[in-house]
C-alpha positions in Angstrom: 0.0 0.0 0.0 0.9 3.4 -1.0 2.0 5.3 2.5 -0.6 7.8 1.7 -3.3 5.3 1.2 -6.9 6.2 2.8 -9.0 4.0 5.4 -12.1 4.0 5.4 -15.3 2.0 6.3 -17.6 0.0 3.3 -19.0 -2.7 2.6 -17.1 -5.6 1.8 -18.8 -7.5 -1.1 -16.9 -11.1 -0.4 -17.5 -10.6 3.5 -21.0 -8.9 3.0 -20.6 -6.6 5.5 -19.2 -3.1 6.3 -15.0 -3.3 7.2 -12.5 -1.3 8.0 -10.5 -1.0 4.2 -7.6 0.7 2.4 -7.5 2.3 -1.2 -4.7 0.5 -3.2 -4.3 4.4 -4.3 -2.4 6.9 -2.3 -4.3 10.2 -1.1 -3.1 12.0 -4.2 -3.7 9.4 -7.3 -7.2 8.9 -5.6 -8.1 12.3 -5.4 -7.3 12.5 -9.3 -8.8 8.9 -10.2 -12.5 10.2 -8.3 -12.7 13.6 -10.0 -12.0 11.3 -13.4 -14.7 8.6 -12.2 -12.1 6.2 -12.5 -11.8 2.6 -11.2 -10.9 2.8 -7.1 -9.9 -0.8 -5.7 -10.3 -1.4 -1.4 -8.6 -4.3 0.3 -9.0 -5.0 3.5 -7.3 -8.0 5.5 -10.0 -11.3 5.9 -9.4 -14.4 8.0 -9.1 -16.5 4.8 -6.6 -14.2 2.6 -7.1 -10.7 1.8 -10.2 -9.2 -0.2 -9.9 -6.7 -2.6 -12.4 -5.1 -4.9 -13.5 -2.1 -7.1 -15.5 0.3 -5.6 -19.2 1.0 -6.7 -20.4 4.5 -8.3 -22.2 5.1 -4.7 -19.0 4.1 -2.4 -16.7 6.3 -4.7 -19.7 9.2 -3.7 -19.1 8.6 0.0 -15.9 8.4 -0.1 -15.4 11.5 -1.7 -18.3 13.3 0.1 -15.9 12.2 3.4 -13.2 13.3 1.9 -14.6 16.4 1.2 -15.5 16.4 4.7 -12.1 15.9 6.5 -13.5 12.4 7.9 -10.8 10.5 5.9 
């Protein structure tokens, strides 16, 4: 993970429920890819292996919107 990476809370699909996860994109690169409505991949570490995923048109909202916000 990229030192500046973001954590954040959302819902895991594999685990089907809401985790604690990391952008594989520093603060920076995922600043530029959610202005661009880019592809934003999460991981987050599971009991069986890690789980990483693209992020859904509504999670990249929130997780701007809390960006925007100072809450990540």
């Amino acid at each position: 993970m990229p030192p500046s990476s973001i954590s954040f809370l959302v819902d895991c699909p594999s685990c089907n429920k809401n985790v604690s996860a990391t952008t594989v994109l520093g603060r920076a690169d995922l600043i530029e890819a959610l202005a661009a409505g880019a592809d934003v991949r999460a991981i987050h570490m599971a009991d069986v292996g890690d789980h990483q995923w693209s992020l859904t048109k509504e999670q990249k909202v929130n997780l701007r919107k809390r960006m925007a916000e100072g809450l990540v």
